[in-house]
LOZARO-437191 format. One record per residue (C-alpha): x, y, z; chain; residue number from 1. Coordinates in steps of 0.02 Angstrom, whole numbers. Example, Ala and Ser with C-alpha at 12.3 -4.5 7.8 and 13.67 -1.06 7.14 Angstrom:
<atoms>
@c1->615	c2->-225	c3->390	unit->A	pos->1
@c1->684	c2->-53	c3->357	unit->A	pos->2
</atoms>
This chain:
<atoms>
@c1->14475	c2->7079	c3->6177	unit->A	pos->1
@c1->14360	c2->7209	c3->6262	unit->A	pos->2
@c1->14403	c2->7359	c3->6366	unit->A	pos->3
@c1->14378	c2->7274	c3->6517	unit->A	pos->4
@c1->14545	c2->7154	c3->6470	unit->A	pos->5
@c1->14651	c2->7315	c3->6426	unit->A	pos->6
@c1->14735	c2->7433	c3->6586	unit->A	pos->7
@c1->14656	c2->7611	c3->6569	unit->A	pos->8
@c1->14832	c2->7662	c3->6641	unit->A	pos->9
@c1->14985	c2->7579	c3->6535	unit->A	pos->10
@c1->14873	c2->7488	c3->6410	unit->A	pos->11
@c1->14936	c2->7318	c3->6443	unit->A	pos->12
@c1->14827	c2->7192	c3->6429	unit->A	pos->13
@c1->14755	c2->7026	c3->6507	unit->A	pos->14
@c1->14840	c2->6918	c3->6364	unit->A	pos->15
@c1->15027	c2->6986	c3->6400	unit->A	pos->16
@c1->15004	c2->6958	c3->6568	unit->A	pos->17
@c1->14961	c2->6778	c3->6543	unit->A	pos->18
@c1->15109	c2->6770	c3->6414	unit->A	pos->19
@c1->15250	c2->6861	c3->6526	unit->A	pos->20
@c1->15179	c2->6843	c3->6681	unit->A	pos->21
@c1->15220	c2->7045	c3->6735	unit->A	pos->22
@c1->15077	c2->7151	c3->6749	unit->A	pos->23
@c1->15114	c2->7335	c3->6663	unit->A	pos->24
@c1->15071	c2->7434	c3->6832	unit->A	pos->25
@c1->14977	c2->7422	c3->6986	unit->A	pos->26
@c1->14837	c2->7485	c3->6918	unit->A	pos->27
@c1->14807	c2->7325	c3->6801	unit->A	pos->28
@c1->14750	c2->7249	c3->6954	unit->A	pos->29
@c1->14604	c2->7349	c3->6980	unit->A	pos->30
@c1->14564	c2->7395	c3->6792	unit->A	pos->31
@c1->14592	c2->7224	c3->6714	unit->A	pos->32
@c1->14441	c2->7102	c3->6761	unit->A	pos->33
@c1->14490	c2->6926	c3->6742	unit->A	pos->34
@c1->14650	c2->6976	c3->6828	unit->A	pos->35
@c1->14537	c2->7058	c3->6976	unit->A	pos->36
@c1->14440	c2->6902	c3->6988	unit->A	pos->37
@c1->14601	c2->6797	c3->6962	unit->A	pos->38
@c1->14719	c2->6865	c3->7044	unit->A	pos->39
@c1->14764	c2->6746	c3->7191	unit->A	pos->40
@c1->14739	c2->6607	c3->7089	unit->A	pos->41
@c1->14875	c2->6667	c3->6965	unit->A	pos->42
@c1->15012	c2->6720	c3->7095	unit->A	pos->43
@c1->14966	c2->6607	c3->7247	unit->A	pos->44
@c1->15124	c2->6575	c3->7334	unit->A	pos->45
@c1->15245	c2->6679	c3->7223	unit->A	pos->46
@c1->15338	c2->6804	c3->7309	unit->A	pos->47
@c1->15426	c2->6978	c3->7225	unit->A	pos->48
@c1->15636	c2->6921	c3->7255	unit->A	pos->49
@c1->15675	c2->7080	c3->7154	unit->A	pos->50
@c1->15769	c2->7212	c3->7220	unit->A	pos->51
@c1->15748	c2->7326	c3->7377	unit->A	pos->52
@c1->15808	c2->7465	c3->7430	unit->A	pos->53
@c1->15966	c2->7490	c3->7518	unit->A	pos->54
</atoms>
């Protein structure tokens, strides 16, 4: 796994994103490169339903 597959922010990589699907911070979007060049291939169509704020 290089550097480029690791978040300079929370240190989570490419790998336990595939595995859990979560991404460690929104900075893994812009520091992890497969996920960059991924991204809306990944996620397409899935939607946050998590909380919001009252």
């Amino acid at each position: 796994m290089s550097l480029k597959d690791i978040c300079s922010n929370c240190g989570t990589s490419y790998k336990e994103i595939m595995r859990t699907g979560f991404v460690g911070c929104e900075e893994c979007y812009r520091s992890i490169q497969p996920l960059t060049e991924n991204v809306r291939e990944l996620f397409d169509g899935k939607m946050h339903s998590g909380r919001s704020p009252k």
